[in-house]
C-alpha positions as CSV (number, residue, x, y, z in Angstrom):
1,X,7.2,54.7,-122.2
2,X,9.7,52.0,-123.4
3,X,12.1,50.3,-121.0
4,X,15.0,50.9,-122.8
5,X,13.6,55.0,-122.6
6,X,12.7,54.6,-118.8
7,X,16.4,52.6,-118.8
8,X,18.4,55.4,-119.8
9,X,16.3,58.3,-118.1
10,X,16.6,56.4,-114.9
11,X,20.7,55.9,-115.5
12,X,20.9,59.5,-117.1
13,X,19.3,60.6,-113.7
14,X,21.7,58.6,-111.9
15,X,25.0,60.2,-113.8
16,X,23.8,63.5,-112.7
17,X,23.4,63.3,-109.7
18,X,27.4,61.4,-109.6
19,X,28.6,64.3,-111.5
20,X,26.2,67.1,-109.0
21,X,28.3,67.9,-106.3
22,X,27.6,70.8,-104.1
23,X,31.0,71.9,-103.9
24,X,31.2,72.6,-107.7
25,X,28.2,75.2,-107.2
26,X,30.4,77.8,-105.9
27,X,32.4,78.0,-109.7
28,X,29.4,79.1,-112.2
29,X,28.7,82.2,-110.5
30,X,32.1,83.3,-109.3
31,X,32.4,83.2,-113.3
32,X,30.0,85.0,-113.6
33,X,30.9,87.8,-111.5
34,X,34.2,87.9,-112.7
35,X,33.1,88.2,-117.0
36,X,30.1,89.9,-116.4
37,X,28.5,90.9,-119.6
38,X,30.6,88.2,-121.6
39,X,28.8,85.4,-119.1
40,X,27.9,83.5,-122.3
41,X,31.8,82.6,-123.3
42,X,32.0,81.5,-119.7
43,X,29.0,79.3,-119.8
44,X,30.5,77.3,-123.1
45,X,33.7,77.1,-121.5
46,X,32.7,76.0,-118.4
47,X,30.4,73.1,-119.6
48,X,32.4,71.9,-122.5
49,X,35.1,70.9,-119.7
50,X,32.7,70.8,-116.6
51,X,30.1,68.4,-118.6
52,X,31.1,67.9,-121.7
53,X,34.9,66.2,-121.0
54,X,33.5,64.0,-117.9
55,X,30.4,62.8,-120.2
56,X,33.2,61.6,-122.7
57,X,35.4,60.0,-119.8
58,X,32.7,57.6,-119.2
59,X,31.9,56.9,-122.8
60,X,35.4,56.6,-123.5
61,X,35.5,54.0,-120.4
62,X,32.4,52.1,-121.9
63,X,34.2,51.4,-125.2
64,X,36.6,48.4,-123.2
65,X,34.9,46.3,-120.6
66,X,33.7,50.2,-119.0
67,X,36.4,49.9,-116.6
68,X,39.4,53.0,-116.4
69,X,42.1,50.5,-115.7
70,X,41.1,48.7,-118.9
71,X,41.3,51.7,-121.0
72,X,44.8,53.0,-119.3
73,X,46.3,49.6,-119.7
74,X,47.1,50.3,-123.0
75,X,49.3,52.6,-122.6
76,X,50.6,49.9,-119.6
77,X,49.6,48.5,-116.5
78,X,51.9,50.0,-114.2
79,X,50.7,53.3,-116.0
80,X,47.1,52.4,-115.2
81,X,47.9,51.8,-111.5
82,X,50.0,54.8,-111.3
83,X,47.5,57.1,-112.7
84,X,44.6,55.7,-110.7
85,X,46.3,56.0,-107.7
86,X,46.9,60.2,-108.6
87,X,43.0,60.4,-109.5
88,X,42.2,59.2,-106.1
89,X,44.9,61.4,-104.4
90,X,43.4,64.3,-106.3
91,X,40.0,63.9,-105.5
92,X,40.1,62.5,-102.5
93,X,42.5,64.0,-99.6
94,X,44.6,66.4,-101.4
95,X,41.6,68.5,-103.0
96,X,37.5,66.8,-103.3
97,X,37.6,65.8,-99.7
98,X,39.2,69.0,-97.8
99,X,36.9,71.1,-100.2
100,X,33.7,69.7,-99.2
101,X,34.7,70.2,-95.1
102,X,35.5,73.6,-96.2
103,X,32.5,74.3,-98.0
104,X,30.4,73.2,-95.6
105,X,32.0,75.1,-93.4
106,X,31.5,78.3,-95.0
107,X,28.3,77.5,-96.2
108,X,26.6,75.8,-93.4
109,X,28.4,76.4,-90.2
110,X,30.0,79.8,-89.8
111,X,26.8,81.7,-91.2
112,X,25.1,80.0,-88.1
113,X,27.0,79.2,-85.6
114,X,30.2,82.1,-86.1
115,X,31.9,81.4,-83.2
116,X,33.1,77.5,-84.0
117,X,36.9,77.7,-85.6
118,X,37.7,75.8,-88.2
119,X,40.3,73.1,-87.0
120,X,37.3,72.4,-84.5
121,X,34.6,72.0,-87.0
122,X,37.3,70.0,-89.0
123,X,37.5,66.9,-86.1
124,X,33.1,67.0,-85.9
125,X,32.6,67.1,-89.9
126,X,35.7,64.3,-89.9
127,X,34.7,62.4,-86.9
128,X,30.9,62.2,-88.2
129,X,32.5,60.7,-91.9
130,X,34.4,58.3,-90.2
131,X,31.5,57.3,-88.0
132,X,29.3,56.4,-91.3
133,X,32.8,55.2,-93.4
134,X,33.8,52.6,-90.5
135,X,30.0,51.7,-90.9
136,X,29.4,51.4,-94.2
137,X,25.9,52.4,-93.2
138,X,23.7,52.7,-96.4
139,X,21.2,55.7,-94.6
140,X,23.8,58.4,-96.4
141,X,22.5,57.0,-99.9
142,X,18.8,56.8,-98.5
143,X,19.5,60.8,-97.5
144,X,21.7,61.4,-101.0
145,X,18.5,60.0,-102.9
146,X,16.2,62.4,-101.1
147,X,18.7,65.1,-101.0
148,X,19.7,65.4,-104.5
149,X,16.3,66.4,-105.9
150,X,15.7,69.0,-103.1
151,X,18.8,70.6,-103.8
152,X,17.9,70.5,-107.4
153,X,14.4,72.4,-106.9
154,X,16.3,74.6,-104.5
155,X,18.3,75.9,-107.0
156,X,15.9,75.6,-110.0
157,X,13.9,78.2,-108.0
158,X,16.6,80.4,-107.8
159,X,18.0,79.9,-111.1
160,X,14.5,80.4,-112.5
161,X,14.1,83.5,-110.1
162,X,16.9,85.1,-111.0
163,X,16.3,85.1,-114.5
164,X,12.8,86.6,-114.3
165,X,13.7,89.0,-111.9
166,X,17.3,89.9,-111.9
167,X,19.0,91.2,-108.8
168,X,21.4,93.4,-110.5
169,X,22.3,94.5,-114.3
170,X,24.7,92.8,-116.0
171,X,28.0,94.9,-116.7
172,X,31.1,94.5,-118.2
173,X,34.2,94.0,-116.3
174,X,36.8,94.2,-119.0
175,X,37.7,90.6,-118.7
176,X,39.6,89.1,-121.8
177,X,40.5,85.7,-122.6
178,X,37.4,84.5,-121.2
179,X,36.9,81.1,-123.1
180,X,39.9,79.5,-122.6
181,X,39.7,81.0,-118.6
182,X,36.2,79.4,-118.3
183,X,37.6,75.6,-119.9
184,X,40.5,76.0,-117.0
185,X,38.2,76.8,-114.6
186,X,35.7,73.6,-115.7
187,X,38.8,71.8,-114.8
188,X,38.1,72.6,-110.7
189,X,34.8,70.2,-111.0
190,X,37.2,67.2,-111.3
191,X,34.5,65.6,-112.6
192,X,36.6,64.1,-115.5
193,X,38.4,62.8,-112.9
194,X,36.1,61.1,-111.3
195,X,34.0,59.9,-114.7
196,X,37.2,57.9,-115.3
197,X,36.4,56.0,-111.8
198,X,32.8,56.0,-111.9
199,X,32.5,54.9,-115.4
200,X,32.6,51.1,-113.8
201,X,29.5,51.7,-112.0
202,X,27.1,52.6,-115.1
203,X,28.7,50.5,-117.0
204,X,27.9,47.9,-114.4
205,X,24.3,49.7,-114.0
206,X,23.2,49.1,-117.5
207,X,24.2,45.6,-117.9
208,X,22.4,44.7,-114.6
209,X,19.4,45.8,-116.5
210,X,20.1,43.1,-119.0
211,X,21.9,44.9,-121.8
212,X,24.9,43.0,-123.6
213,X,28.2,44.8,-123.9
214,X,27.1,46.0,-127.9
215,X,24.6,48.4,-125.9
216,X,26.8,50.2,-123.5
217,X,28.1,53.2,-125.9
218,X,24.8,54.0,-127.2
219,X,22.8,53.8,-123.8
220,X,25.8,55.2,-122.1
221,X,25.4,58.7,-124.6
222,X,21.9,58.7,-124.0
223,X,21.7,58.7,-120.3
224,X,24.7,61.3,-121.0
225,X,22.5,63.8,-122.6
226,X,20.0,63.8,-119.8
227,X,22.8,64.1,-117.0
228,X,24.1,66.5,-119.4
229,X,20.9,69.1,-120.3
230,X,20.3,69.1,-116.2
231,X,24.0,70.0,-115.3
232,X,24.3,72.6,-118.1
233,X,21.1,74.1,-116.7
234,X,23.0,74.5,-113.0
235,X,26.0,75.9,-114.1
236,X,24.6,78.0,-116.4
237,X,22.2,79.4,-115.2
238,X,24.3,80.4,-111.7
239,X,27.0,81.8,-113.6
240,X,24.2,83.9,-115.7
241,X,23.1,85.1,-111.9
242,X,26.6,85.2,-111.2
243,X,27.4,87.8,-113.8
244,X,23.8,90.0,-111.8
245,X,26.2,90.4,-108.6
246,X,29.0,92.5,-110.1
247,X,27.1,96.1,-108.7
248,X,26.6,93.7,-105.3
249,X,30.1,93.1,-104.7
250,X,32.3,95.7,-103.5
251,X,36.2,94.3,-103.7
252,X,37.1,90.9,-102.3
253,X,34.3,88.4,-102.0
254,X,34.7,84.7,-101.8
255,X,33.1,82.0,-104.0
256,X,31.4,80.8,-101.0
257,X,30.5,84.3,-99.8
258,X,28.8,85.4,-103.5
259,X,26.8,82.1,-103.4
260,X,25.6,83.0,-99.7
261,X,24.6,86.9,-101.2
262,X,23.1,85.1,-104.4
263,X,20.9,83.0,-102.4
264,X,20.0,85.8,-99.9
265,X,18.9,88.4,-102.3
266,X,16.6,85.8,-104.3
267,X,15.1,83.8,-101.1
268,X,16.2,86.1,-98.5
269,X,17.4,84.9,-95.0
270,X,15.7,81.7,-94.7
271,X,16.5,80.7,-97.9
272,X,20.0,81.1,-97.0
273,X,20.1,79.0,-94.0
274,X,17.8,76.2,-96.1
275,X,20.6,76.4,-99.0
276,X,23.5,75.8,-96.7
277,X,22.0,73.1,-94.4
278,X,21.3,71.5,-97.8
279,X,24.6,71.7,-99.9
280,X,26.2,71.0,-96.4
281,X,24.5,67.8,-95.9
282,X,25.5,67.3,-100.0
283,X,29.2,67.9,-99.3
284,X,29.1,65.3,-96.0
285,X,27.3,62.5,-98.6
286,X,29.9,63.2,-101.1
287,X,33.1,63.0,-98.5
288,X,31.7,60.0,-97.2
289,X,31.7,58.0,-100.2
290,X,34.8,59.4,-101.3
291,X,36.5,58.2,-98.1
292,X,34.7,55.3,-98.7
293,X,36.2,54.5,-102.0
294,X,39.6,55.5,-101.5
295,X,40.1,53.9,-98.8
296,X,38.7,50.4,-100.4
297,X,41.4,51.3,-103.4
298,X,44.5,51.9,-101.2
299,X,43.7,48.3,-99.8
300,X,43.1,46.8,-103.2
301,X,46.1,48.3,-104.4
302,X,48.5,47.3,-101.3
303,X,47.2,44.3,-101.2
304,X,45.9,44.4,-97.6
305,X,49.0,46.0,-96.3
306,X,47.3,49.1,-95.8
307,X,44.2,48.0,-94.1
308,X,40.7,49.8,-94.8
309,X,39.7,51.6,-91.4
310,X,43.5,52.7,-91.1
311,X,43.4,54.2,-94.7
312,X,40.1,56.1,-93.8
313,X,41.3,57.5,-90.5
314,X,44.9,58.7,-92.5
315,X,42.5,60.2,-95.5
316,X,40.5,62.6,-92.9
317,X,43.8,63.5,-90.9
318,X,44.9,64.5,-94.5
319,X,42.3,66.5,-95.1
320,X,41.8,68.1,-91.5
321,X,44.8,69.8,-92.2
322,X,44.2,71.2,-96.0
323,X,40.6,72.0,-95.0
324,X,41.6,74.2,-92.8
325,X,43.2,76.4,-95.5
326,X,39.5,77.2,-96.7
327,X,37.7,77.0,-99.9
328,X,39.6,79.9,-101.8
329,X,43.1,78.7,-100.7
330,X,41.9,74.9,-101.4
331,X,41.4,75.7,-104.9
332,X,44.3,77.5,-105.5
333,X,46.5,74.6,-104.8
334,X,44.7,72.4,-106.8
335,X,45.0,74.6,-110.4
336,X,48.8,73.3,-110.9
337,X,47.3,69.7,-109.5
338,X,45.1,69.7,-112.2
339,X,46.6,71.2,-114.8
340,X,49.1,68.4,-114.9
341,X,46.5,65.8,-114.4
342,X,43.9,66.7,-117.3
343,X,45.8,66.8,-119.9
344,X,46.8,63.3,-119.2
345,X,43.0,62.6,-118.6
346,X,42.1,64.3,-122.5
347,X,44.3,62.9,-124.4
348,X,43.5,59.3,-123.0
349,X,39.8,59.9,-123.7
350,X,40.2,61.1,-127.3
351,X,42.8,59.1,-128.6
352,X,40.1,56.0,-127.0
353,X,36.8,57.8,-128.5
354,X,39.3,58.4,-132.0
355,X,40.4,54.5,-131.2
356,X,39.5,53.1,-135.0
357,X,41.4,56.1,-136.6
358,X,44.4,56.4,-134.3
359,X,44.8,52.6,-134.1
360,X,48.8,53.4,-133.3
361,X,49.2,52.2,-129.6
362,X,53.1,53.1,-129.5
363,X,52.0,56.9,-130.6
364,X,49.2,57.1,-128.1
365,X,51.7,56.3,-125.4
366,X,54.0,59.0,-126.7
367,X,51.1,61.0,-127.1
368,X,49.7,60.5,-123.2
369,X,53.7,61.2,-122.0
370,X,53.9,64.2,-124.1
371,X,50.9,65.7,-122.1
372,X,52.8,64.9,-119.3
373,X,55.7,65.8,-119.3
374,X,54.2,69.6,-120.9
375,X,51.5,69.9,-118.0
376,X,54.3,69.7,-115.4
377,X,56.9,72.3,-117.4
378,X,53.7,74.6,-117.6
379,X,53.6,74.4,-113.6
380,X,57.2,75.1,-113.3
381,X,58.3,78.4,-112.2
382,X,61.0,80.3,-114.7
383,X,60.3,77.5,-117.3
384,X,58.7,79.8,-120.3
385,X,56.4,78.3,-122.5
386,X,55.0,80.9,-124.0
387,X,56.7,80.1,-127.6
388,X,53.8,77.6,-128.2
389,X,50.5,78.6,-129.6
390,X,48.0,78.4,-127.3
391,X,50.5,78.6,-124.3
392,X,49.2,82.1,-123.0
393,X,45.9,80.6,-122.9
394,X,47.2,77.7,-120.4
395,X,46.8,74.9,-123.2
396,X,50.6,74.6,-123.6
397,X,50.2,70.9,-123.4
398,X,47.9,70.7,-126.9
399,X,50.0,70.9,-129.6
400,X,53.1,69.1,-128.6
401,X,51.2,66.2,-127.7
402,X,49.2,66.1,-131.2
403,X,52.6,66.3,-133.0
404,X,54.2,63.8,-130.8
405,X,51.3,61.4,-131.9
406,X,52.1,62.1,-135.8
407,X,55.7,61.7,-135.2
408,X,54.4,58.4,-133.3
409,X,53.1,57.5,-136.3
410,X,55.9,57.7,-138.5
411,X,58.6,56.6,-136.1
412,X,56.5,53.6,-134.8
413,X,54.0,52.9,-137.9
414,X,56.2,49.4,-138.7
415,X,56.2,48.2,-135.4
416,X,54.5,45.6,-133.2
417,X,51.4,47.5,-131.1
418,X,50.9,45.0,-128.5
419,X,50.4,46.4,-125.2
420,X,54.0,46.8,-122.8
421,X,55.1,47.5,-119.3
422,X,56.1,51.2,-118.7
């Protein structure tokens, strides 16, 4: 094997297990169960904006210096601050970080030990986090290294389980307008999200190794492919389980609650307890350096005014009190949250990948505001958008923007492109 093979499996490997986060596992087969017999729509909507966007995120990053605030600065600075500053909001103590307490939770903790409330589970999972974040103790990456491939083979059995021996027939469950439902629900991954902040560290990763700038893009897409094929397997294949459970649901049942009845119908009990211990001790490595990394931005950013441990301890209080809204109620907040934010993130990324034929700065600005500004009137109640193709389908957002970048064109096509405050 070549290094430059060994290079990119190793950094491919890597990007997975960035982009594998336990939390997302309750999506794919939730899906499932909801589209039953149309499970294959869902699984092409679900990676195209649960792999495939994030995958381009950090491509589109790699095509500057691999940095996010490199590629955002064209639209400005103050832009690229701003919007950095929402990403970490978003997937730090307003949504990623509440969600994994939550999970684990109902996962890990209440299947065990029923009695423990929530708010008290809160202040241990919190108080353990801040333990390890005040630390900076690198034995939650020596347990993440281990951890990730034994989660992995966890659910490859079960995947690969299900699949020869189903636990239920697939029906349908008269769901329409699955696609564009599935690329929404890709969205609650926030893995583009995050690509646009981790895109820095394998960028970083694969010039340590002694490439030069001219190699990031190409090693970049082929470590992508191999983060890619292994995520595409996970989601797919639980949302093909997923769509097994319809007969095995009766009514309500949570996303965390199917993922408990998945796993106890193809391992049984013991494989229950085994899969929540595990995704719980995922969800605690992922908080941690999410914690971590916020609260090292918010003192970058203020310049030392707000100071690191006082960042992380108002983070977890943050997300003590969201977490306790559980999974389910979690992830309904964050749909508006994200439906404003992606649309920002999408048309950043394109208009970069798309960079040598729309070479127009000023009409990728209006472009990126467009998205804006059409992201928040979708999440306003009253406003009706439904005038605008592919509104009903929640992509209200699309065409506006793409016309305001052609009237960009026009209107600006004389003027100077260099790079402005907002």
């Amino acid at each position: 094997m070549s290094k430059k093979t060994k290079d990119f499996l190793v950094i491919g490997f890597a990007l997975f297990a960035m982009f594998f986060g336990a939390g997302n596992l309750i999506f794919p087969p939730y899906l499932g169960n909801m589209v039953g017999s149309q499970y294959i729509f869902a699984i092409i909507g679900f990676t195209l904006t649960g792999v495939g966007v994030p995958l381009l995120a950090i491509i589109a990053c790699t095509k500057g210096d691999g940095t996010f605030e490199t590629m955002a600065s064209k639209i400005s600075p103050k832009f690229a601050v701003i919007f950095a500053t929402l990403l970490f909001v978003a997937i730090g103590p307003m949504l990623g970080i509440p969600r994994t307490a939550a999970t684990t939770y109902e996962l890990t903790i209440h299947p065990i030990i029923p009695g423990i409330s929530p708010l008290v589970w809160m202040f241990i999972y919190f108080g353990i986090n801040l333990f390890f974040v005040f630390r900076k103790s690198s034995i939650i990456d020596t347990i993440g290294k281990f951890l990730t491939p034994c989660l992995l083979i966890l659910l490859a059995i079960i995947i690969v389980k299900g699949i020869i021996f189903p636990i239920g027939n697939i029906t349908s469950t008269g769901a329409t307008s699955v696609l564009p439902h599935s690329l929404l629900e890709g969205y609650q991954t926030m893995d583009a999200l995050a690509a646009l902040l981790f895109a820095a560290i394998v960028s970083g990763n694969i010039l340590a190794k002694g490439y030069k700038n001219k190699d990031l893009v190409p090693m970049t897409i082929k470590a992508g492919v191999v983060a890619a094929i292994g995520l595409a397997f996970v989601y797919g294949g639980l949302t093909f389980i997923g769509a097994q459970t319809i007969a095995l649901t009766s009514g309500e049942v949570t996303k965390t609650g199917l993922l408990l009845l998945i796993s106890q119908n193809i391992l049984g009990s013991i494989g229950t307890i085994i899969i929540g211990i595990a995704m719980g001790l995922a969800c605690l490595t992922t908080s941690i350096g999410l914690i971590t990394a916020g609260s090292s931005f918010f003192e970058e950013v203020s310049k030392g005014k707000l100071p690191y441990k006082v960042n992380a301890v108002i983070i977890s209080i943050i997300s003590i009190v969201i977490g306790c809204l559980g999974v389910d109620n979690i992830i309904k907040i964050s749909g508006p949250i994200l439906n404003i934010l992606y649309p920002v993130a999408i048309t950043l990324i394109v208009t970069t990948l798309l960079d040598n034929i729309i070479t127009n700065l000023n009409a990728v600005r209006l472009g990126v505001y467009t998205s804006l500004v059409f992201g928040i009137l979708g999440q306003v109640p009253g406003i009706n958008l439904s005038f605008i193709p592919l509104a009903s389908s929640g992509f209200a957002w699309l065409i506006p923007t793409l016309i305001a970048i052609v009237i960009g064109y026009i209107i600006f096509r004389n003027k100077c492109l260099a790079t402005s405050e907002m």
